[in-house]
N, CA, C and O of each residue as an XYZ file, in Angstrom:
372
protein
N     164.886    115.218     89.782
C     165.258    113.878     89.337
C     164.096    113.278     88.545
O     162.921    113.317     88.910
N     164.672    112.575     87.128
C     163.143    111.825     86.622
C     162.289    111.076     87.279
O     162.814    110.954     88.386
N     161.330    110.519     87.282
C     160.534    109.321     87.637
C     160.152    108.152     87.042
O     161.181    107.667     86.572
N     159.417    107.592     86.859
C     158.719    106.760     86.134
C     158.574    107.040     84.847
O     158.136    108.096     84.390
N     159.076    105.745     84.021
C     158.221    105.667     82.501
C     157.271    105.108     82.675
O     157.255    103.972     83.151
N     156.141    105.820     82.305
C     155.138    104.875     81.825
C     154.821    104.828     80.395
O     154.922    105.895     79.789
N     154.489    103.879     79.802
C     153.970    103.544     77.995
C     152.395    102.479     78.417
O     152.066    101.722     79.331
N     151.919    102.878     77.427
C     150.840    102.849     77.180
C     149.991    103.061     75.789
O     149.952    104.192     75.305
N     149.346    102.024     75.181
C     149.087    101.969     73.926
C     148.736    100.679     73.436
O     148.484     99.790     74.250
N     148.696    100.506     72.463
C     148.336     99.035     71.687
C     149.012     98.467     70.254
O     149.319     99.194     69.309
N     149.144     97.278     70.294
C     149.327     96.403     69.182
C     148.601     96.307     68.512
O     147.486     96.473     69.005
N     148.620     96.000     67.026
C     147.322     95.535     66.450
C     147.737     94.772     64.899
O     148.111     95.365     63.887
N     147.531     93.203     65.084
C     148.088     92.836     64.439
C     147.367     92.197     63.046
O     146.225     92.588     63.289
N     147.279     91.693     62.134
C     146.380     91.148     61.400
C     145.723     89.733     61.663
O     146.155     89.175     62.671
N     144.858     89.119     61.021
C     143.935     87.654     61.800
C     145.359     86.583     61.100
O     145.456     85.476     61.629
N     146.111     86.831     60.278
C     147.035     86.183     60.129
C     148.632     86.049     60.588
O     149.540     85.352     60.135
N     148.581     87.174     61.864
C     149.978     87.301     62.616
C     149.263     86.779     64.059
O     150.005     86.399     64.965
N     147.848     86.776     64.232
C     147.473     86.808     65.418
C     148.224     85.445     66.568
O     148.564     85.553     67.746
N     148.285     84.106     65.550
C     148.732     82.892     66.322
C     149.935     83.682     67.055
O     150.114     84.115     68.193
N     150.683     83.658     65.833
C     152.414     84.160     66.249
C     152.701     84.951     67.121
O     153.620     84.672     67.890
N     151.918     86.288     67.254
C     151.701     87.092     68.504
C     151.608     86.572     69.311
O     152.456     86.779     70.179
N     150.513     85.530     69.593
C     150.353     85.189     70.484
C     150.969     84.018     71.523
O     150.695     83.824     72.707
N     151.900     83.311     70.637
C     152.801     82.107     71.014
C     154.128     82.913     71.369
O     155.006     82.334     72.010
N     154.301     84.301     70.947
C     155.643     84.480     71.145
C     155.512     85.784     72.617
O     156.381     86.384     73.250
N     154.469     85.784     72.667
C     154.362     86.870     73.855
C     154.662     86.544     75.199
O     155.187     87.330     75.989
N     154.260     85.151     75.507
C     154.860     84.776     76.957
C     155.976     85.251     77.138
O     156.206     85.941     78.132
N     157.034     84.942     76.084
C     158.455     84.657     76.660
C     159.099     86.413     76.758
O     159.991     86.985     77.386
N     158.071     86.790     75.761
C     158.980     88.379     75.674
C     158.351     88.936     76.886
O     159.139     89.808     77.251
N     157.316     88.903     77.741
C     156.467     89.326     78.843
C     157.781     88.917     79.905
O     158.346     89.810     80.538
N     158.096     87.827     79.995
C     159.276     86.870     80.524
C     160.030     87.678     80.977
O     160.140     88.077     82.136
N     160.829     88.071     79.660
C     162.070     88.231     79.491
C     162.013     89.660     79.938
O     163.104     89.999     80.395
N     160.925     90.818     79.971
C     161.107     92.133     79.891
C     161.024     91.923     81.422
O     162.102     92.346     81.841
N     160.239     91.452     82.537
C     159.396     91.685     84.086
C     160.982     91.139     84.505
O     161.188     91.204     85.716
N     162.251     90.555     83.595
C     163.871     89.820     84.601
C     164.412     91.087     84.216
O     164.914     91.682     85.170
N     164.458     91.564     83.348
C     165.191     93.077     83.153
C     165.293     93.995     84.280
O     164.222     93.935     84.884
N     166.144     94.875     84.881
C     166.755     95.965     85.898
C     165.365     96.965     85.640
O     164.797     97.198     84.573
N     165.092     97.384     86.802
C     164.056     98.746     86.548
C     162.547     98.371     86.006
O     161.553     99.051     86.261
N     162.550     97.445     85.396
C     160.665     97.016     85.063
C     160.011     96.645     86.713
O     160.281     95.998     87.725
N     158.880     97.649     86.085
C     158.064     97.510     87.526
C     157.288     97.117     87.150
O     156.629     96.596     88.050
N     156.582     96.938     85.647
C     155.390     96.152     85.661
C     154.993     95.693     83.922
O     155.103     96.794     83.382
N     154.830     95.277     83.451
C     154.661     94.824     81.629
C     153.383     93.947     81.801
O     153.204     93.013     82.583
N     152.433     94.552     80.759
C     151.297     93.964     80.919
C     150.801     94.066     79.466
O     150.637     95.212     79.047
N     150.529     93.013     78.612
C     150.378     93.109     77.144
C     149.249     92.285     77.401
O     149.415     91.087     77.630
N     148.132     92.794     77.388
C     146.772     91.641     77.158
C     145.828     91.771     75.592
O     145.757     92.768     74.874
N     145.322     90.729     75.424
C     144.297     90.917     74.365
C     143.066     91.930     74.842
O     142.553     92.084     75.951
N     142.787     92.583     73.506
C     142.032     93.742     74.042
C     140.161     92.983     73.813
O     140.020     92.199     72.874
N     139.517     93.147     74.275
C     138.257     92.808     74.772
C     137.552     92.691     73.207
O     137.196     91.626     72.703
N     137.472     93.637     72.757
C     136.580     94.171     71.650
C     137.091     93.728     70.415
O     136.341     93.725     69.439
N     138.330     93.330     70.310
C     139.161     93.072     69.137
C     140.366     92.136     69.317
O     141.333     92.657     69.873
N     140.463     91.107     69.022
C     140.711     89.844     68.960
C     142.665     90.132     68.784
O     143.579     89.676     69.472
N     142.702     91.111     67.511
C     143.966     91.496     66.584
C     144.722     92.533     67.522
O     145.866     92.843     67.192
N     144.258     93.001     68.481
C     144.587     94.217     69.412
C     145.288     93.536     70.448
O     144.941     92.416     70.822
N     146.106     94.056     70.856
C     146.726     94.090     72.352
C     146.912     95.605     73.261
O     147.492     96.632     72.909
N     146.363     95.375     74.233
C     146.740     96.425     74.989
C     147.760     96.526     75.694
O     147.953     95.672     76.560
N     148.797     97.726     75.487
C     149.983     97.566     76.543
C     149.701     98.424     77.763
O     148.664     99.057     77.962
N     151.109     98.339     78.806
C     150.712     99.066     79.705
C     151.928     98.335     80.444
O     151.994     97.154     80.786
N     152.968     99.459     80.614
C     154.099     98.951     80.921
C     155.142    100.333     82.059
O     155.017    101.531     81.802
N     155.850     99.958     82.946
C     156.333    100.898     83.771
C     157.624    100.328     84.305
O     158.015     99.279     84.817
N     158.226    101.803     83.860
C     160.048    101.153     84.224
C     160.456    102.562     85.390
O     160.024    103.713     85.459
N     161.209    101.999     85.980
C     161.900    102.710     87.298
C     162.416    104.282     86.419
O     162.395    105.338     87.051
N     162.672    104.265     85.560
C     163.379    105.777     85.170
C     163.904    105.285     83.256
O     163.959    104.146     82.793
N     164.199    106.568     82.561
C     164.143    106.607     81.255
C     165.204    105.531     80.881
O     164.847    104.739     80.009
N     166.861    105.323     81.573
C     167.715    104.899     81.176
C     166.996    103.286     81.558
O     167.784    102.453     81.110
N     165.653    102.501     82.296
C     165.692    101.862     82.385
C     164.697    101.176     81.354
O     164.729     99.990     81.029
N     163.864    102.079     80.929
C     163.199    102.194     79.628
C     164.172    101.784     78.541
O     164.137    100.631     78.111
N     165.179    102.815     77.998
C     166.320    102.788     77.335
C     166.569    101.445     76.939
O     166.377    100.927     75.839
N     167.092    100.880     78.140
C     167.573     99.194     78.011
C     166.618     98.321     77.641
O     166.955     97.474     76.814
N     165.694     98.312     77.976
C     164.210     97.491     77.323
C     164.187     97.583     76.026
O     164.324     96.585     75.318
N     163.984     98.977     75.467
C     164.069     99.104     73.887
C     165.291     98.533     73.489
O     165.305     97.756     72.534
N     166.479     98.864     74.194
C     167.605     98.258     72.887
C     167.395     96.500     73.509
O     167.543     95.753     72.542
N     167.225     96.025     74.272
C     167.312     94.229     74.808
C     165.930     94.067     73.291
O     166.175     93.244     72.408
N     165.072     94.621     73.235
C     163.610     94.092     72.699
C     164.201     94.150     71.283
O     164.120     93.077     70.684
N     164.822     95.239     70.561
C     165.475     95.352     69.709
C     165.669     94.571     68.984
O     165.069     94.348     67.932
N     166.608     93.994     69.474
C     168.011     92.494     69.785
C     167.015     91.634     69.664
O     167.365     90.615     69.070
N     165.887     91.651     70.005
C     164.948     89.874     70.272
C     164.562     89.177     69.311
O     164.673     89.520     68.135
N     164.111     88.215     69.671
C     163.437     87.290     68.681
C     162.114     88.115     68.405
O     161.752     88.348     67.252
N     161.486     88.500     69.392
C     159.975     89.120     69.300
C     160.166     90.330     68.614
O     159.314     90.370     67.726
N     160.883     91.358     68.590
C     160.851     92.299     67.028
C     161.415     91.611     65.543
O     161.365     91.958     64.363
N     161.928     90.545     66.228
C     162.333     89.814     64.552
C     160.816     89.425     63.876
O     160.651     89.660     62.678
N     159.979     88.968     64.484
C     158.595     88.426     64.319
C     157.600     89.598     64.300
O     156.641     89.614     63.528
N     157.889     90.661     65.254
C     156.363     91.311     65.586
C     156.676     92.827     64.577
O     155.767     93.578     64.224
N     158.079     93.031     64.255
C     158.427     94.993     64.247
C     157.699     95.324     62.912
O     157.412     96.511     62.757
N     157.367     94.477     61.952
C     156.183     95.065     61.103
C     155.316     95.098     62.079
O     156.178     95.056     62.957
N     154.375     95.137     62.648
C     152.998     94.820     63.220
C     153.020     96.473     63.894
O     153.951     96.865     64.598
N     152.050     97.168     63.600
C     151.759     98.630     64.142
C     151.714     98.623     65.643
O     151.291     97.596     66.175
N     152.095     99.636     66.402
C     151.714     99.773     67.273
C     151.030    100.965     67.696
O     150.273    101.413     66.835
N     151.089    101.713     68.960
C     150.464    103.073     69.045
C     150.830    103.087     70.645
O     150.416    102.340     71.532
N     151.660    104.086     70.707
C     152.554    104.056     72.358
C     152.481    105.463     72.177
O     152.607    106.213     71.209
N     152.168    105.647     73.760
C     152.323    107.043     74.376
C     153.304    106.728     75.281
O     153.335    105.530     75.562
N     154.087    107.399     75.808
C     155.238    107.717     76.702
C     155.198    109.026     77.544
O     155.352    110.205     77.226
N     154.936    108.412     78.724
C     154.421    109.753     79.966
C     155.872    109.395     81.039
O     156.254    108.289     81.421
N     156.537    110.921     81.366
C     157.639    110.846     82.176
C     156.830    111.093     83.559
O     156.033    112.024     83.674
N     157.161    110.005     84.783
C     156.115    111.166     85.858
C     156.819    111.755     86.751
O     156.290    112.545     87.532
């Protein structure tokens, strides 16, 4: 049987998306930790770099992953953020 998704990786946005990132992240942090299967979503500013976010996020199993991507999809926060690079690894455990 699968286990855990875990993702892991970073944002990194320019000094001129940085406000917007940052005003719109509460609610998507929000909205992902009420979702079925999230065990944990953690998007912080990264220490060294202002424009960076570090993720670090864990869902009960892939189909619960699945639903996160298509709900985040759908959001206001990829309407705003889905230019902005990211860099995600995806470990099944």
């Amino acid at each position: 049987m699968a286990g855990n998704i875990v993702i892991t990786g970073n944002l990194t946005c320019t000094p001129g998306d940085l406000a917007m990132v940052s005003a719109a992240l509460p609610e998507h942090i929000r909205l992902t930790m009420a979702e079925p299967g999230c065990i944990s979503f953690v998007i912080v500013p990264a220490p060294e770099a202002p424009c960076r976010f570090e993720i670090a996020e864990r869902f009960v199993s892939r189909a619960a992953f699945d639903a996160h991507s298509a709900r985040t999809k759908a959001s206001e926060w990829w309407k705003l953020t889905a230019h902005i690079p990211r860099e995600i690894q995806l470990i099944e455990e």
